[in-house]
C-alpha positions in Angstrom: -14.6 -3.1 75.0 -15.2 -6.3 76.0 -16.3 -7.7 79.8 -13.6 -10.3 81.3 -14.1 -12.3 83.9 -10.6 -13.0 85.8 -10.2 -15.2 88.7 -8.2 -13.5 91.7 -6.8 -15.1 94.8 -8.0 -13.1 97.4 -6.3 -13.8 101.4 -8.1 -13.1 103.8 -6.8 -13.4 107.3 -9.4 -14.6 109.8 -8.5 -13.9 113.3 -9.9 -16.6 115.8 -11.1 -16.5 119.5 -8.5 -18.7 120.6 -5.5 -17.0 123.0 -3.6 -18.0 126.4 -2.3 -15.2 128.6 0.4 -15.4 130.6 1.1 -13.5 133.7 4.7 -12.4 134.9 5.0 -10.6 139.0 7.6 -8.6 138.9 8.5 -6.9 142.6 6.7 -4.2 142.8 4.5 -3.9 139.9 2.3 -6.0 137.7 2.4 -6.4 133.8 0.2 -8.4 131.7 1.4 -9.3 128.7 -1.0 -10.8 125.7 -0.1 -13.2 123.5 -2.3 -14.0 120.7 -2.1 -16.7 118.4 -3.4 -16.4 114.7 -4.5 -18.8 112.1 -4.8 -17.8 109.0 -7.1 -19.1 106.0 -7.1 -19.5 102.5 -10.1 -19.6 100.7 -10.6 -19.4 96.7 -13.0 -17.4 95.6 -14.8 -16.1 91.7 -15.0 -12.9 91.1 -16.5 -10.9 87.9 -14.4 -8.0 87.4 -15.0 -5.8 83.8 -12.1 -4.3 82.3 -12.1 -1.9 78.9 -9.3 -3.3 76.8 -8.3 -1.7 73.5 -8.7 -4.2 70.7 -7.8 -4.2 66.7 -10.3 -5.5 64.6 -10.3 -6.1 61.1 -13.9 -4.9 59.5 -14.9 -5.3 55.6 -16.5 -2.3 54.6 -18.0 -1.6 50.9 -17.0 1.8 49.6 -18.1 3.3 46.2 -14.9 4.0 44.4 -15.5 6.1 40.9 -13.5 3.9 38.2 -12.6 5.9 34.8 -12.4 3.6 32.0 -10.8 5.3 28.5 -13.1 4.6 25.6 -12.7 5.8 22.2 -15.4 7.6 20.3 -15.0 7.2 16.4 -17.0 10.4 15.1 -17.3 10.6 11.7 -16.2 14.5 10.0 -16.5 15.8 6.9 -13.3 17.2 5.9 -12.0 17.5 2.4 -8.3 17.0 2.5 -8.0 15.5 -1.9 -8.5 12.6 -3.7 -6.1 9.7 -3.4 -4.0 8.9 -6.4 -1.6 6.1 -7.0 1.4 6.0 -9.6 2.9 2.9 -10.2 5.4 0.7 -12.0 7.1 -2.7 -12.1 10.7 -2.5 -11.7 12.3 -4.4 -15.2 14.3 -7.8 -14.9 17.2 -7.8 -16.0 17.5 -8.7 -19.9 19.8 -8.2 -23.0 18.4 -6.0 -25.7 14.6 -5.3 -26.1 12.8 -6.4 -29.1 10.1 -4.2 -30.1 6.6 -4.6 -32.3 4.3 -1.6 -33.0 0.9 -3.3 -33.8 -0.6 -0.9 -36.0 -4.4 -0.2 -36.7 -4.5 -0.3 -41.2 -8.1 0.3 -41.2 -9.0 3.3 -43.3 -9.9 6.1 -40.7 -6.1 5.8 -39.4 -4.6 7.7 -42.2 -4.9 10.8 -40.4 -2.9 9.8 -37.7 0.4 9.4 -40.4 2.5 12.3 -39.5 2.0 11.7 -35.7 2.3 8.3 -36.3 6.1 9.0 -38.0 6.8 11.0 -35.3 6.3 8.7 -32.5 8.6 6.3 -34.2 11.1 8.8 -34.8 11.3 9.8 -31.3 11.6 6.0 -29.9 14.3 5.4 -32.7 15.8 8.4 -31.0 15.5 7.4 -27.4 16.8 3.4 -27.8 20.1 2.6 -26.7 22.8 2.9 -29.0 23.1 -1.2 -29.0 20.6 -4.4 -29.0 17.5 -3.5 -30.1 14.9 -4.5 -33.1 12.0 -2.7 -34.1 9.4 -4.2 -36.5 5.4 -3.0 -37.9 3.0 -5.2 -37.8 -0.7 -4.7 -38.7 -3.5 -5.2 -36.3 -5.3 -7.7 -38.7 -4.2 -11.6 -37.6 -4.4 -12.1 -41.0 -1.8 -9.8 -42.3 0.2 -9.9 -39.3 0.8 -14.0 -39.3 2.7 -13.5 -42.8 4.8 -10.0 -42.3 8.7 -10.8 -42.9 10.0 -7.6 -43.3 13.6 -7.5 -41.0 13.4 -5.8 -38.4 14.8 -2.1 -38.0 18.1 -2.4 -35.8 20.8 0.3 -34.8 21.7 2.9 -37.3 18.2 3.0 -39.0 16.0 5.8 -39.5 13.5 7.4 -39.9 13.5 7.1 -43.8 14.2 3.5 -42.6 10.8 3.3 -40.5 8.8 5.0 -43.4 9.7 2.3 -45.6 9.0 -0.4 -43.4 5.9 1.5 -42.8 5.0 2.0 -46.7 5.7 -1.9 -47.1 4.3 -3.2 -44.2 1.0 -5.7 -45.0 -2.4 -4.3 -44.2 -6.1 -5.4 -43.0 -9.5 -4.0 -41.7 -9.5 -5.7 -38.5 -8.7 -4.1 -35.2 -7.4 -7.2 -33.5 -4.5 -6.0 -31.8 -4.4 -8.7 -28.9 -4.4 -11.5 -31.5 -2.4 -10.1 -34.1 0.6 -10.3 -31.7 -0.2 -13.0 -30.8 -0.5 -14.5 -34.1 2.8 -12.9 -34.9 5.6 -14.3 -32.5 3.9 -18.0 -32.0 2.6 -18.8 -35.8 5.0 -16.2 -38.1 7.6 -18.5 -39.2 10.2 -15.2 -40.1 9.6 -14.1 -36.3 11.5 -16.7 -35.4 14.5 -15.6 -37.0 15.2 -12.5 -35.2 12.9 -12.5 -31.7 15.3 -13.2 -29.3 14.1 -15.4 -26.1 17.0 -13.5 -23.3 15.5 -9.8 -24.1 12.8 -7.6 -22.8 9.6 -7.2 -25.3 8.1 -4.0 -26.0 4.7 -4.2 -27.8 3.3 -0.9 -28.9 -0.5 -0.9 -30.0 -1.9 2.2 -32.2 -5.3 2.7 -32.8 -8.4 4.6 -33.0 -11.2 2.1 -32.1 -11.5 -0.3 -29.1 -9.9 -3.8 -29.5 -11.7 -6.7 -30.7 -10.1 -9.9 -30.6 -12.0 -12.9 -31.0 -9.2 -15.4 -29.5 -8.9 -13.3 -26.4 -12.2 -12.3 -25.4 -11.2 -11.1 -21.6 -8.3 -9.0 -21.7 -7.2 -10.9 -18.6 -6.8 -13.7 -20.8 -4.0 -11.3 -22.8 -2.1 -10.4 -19.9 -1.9 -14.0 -18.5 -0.4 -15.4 -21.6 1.7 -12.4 -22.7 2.7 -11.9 -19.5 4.5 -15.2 -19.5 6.7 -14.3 -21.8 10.6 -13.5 -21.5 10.1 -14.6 -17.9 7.9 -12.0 -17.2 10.4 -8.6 -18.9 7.5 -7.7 -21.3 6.6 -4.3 -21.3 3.0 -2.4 -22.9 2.2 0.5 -24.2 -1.1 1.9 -26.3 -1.5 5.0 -28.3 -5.6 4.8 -28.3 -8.8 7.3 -28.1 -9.6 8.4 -24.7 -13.2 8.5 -23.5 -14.7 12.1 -24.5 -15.2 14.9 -23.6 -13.6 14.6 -19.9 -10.4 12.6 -21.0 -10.3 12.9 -24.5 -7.8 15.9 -26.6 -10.1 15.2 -29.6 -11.3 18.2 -31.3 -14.4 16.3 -32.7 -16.9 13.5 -30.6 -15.6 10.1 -30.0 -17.9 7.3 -30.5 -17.9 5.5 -27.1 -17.4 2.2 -29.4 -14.1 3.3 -30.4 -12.6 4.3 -26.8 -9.2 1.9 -26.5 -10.7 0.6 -23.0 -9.4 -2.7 -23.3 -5.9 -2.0 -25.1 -5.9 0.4 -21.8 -6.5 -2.0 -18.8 -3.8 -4.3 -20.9 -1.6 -1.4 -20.4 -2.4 -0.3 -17.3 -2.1 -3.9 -15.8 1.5 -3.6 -17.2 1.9 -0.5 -16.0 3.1 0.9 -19.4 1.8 4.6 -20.9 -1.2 5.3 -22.2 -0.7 8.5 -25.1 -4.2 10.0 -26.5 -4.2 9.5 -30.2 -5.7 13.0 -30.4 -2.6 13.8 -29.3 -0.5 16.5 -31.9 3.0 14.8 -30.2 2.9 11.0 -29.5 6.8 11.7 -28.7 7.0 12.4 -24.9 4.7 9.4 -24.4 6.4 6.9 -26.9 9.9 8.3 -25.1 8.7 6.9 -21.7 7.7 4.3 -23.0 11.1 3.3 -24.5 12.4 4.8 -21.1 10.6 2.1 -19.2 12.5 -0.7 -20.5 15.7 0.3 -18.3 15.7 0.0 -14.2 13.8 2.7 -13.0 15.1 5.3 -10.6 12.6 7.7 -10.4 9.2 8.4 -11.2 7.3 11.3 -12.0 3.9 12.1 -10.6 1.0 12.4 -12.0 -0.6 15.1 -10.1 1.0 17.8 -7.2 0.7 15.7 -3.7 -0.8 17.7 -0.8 2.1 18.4 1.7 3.0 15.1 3.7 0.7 13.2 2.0 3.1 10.4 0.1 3.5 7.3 0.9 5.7 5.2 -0.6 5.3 0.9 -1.4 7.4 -1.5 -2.6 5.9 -4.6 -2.8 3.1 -3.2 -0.8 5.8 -2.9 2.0 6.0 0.9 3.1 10.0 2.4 2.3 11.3 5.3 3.0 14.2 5.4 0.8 13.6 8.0 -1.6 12.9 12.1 -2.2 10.2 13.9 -3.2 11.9 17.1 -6.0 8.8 19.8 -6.1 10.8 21.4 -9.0 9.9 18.7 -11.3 7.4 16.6 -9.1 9.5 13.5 -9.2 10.4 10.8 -6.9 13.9 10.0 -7.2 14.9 6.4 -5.2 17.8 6.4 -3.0 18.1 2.6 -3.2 16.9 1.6 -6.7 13.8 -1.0 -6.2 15.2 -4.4 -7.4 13.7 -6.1 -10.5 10.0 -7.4 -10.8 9.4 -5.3 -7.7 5.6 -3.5 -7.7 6.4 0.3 -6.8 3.6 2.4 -5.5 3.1 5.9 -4.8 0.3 6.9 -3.2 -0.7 10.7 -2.5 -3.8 13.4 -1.7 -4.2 15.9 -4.7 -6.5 18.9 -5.0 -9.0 18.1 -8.0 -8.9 21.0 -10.6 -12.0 23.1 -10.0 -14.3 23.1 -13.0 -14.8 26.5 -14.9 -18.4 27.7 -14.5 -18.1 30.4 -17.1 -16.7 27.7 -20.1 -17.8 24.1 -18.9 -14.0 23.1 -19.0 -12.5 20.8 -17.0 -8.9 20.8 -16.1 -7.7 17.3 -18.3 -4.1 17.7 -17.8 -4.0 14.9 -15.8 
């Protein structure tokens, strides 16, 4: 409420002194009538006057207001929900025909490994196509393998075929796989004749102690050069001792010297199959491996996912086009990845539990 001072005209009417009177005789009786004149004044005059007026007024007032801000907490829980595994392959370009070179170790502890040896052949002879391939046997010696002209093995042979070639093939001490094949398609003048440049290469190495070139000392060296081959349709695969006892099928200790680690990261960087030499049957091994030549449409993993757990990549792009068969724990593609594409399938698996009562460990895998 506020105190306003107004101004108000205020009349006041000031009656003066100053009259006449007038007297009128009638006959008979006297009457007195007064007249009186008036003046009247007009004065201006300040007045304070206080008056309560209702007024709106704006007033800044500071208020607490609670504010709830959303934060996230990242706690950290022990859960075991598997190990993480990933199967992979590279999808094959397109080619005509494979050509194919086993690179055999000659050195004198392999004899026992003859009949398996046979039958692994057998069984690839048996899985090729009917038409356009060549199979040869080369040693793993440099030496022997730079001078081999046997011809190759082509469609109709056999296995009394292969065990001649076999029985004829030249042999060495040296376990010098990565050179010997080397040696064999850039300096052997006869493997010229018959390597053809439009198809796929298959190169199979078979041995029971660890590679030891001397011209490729870093197995990445290997893969860069032999991967630059056929414009990149090269294919690996390696029949080789496994490190014992936790991976190994051997019935007797592996020397740790002897364990095909380096014929195994070639493969593996290839993402070709690896087969235990202790194996009794090289066959289902050697058959994937022939298998792996042709355009992919499925691929079989290598140990039972947890449920939800896969995740498919193609090109390290996720993809969704494919179904997961529990009868046969395969992925089978829907839309068949395209050539030279890097297929990955990644998934959580239950480790087998280790057996107090024997010390075994599940090696399936």
């Amino acid at each position: 409420m506020h105190n306003i001072i107004s101004r108000f005209l205020i009349a006041l009417s000031v009656f003066t002194g100053c009259y006449t009177d007038y007297g009128i005789v009638k006959p008979g009786e006297t009457e007195y009538i007064y007249v009186t004149e008036t003046e009247t004044i007009v004065e201006e005059v300040e007045v304070e006057v206080e008056v309560e007026v209702e007024v709106e007024v704006e007033v800044e007032v500071e208020v607490e207001v609670p504010v709830y801000i959303e934060t996230i907490i990242e706690v950290e829980v022990e859960a075991d929900y598997g190990e993480i595994w990933v199967d992979s392959f590279i999808q094959p370009n397109t080619f005509d025909g494979v050509d194919i070179i086993w690179v055999i170790d000659t050195s004198g502890s392999m004899y026992r490994y003859d009949p398996q040896l046979m039958a692994g052949i057998e069984a690839m002879l048996l899985a090729l196509p009917t038409t356009n391939w060549r199979l040869v046997m080369i040693s793993s010696d440099p030496a022997r393998a730079v001078t081999e002209a046997q011809f190759p093995l082509v469609p109709g042979d056999d296995i009394a075929d292969a065990m001649a070639m076999y029985s004829l093939m030249g042999r060495g001490g040296m376990e010098e796989g990565f050179d010997a094949v080397r040696d064999y398609i850039t300096s052997n003048p006869y493997a010229s004749t018959w390597m053809r440049s439009d198809a796929a290469l298959l190169v199979v190495f078979v041995s029971d102690e660890e590679e030891q070139s001397r011209t490729f000392t870093a197995v990445s060296d290997f893969n860069s050069w032999y991967g630059s081959l056929r414009m990149g349709s090269v294919f690996l695969s390696s029949i080789v001792n496994h490190s014992y006892p936790d991976e190994s099928v051997c019935t007797w200790p592996v020397m740790t010297r002897d364990v095909g680690l380096r014929y195994m990261e070639a493969t593996s960087y290839f993402g070709g199959i690896v087969v235990d030499i202790c194996e009794e049957d090289w066959s289902p091994g050697v058959t994937d491996a022939t298998v792996s030549i042709a355009p992919r449409e499925s691929i079989a993993l290598t140990h039972e996912p947890t449920a939800d757990s896969i995740r498919v990549f193609i090109d390290g792009a996720l993809n969704y086009d494919w179904t997961h068969s529990t009868t046969d724990n395969t992925i089978y593609f829907s839309v068949i990845p395209g050539p030279g594409s890097l297929v990955e399938v990644g998934y959580l698996y239950i480790p087998a539990e280790t057996t107090s009562d024997t010390g075994g460990v599940d090696t399936g895998a």
